[in-house]
C-alpha positions in Angstrom: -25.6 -36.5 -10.6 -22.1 -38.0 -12.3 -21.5 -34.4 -13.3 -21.2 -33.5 -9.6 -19.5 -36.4 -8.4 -16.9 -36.3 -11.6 -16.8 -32.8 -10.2 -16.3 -33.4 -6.8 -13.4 -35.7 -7.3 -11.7 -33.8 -9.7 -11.8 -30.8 -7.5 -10.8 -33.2 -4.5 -7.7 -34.3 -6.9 -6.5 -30.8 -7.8 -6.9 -29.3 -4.2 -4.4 -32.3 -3.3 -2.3 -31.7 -5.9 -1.7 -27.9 -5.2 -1.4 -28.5 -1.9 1.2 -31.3 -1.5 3.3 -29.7 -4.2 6.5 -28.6 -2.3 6.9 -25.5 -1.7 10.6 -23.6 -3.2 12.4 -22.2 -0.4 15.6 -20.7 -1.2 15.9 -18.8 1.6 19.6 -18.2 3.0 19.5 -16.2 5.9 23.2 -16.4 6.5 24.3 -14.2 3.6 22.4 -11.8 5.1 23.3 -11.8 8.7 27.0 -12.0 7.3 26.5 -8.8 5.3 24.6 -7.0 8.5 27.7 -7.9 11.0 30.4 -7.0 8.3 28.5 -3.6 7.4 26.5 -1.9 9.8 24.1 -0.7 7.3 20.4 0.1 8.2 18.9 0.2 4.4 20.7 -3.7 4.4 18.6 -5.0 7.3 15.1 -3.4 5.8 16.0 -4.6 2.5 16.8 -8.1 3.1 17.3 -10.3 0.2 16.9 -6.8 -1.7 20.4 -6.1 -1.0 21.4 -9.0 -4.0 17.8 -9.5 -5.6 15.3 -7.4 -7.8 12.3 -5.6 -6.8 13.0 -5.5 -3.2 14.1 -9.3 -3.0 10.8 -10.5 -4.0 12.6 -11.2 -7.8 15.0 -14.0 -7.2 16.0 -14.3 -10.8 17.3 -11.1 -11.2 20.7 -10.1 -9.3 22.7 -7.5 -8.9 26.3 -6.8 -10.2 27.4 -7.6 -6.6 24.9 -10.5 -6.0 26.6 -12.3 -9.0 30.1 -11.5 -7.7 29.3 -13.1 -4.0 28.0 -16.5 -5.8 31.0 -16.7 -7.8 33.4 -15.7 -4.8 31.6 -18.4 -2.7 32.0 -20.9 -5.1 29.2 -23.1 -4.5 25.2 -22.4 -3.6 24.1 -22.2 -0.3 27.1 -22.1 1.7 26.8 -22.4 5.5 30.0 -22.1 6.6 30.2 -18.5 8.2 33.9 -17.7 7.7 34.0 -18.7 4.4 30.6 -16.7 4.0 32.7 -13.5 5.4 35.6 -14.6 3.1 34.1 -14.2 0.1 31.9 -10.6 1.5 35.8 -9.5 1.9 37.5 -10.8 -1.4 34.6 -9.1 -3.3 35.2 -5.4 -1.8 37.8 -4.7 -4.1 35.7 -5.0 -7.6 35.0 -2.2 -9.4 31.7 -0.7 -9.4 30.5 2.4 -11.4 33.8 5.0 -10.4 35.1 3.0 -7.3 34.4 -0.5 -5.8 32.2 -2.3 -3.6 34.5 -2.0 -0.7 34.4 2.0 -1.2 30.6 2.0 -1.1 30.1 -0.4 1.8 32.6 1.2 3.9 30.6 5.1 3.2 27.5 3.2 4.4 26.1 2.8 1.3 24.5 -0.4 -0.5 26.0 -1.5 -3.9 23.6 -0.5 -6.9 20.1 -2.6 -6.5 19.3 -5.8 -8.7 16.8 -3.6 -11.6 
C-alpha cells in the first residue's frame, strides 16, 4: 500500500510540475503582418514564421540569411513599434543575396531563400 501512495504522490508532483511550467512563446506576429502589407506575397501568408525560420517555422533556431539580417536591422528583439518594424523590412532590401538582393526578389514576388 506505501508503494501506491509513494506512487500516487509522485505522479500527483510531476503532473504539477509539467503542467505549471511556463510555456515559451515567442511568437511575434507583427514581423509578419509588416512583411504581408510591404509584400503582397501569397507563399508569405501560408508560410508564416517559415518566411525567417526552418522547417516551415516550426524550427526557431534555425534562420535564414534574411531572418538574421531583419534582427540585426531591428536592433533589438521583439520590437513593436510598426514603423520601425517597416524601417528595418526596407533598409534590408538592398543586401545581396545569391546574384541580386532581397529587394530584387521581394519585389518579383518571390520569398528570400528558406531557413534549411
Amino acid at each position: 500500500m506505501r508503494k501506491l501512495t509513494a506512487l500516487a504522490a509522485l505522479f500527483a508532483v510531476a503532473t504539477l510540475v509539467l503542467t505549471a511550467a511556463p510555456q515559451q512563446a515567442d511568437a511575434r506576429p507583427q514581423y509578419l503582418k509588416a512583411f504581408t502589407e510591404k509584400y503582397d506575397i501569397a507563399e508569405a501568408k501560408e508560410l508564416k514564421c517559415g518566411v525567417c525560420h526552418g522547417e516551415g517555422g516550426k524550427n526557431k533556431k534555425a534562420v535564414s540569411d534574411y531572418g538574421k539580417a531583419l534582427a540585426k536591422a531591428l536592433g533589438k528583439k521583439n520590437e513593436k513599434d510598426a514603423d520601425a518594424i517597416a524601417e528595418a523590412l526596407g533598409k534590408i532590401e538592398s543586401e545581396k543575396c545569391g546574384d541580386g538582393t532581397f529587394g530584387d526578389l521581394l519585389k518579383d514576388g518571390k520569398l528570400p531563400p528558406l531557413a534549411e
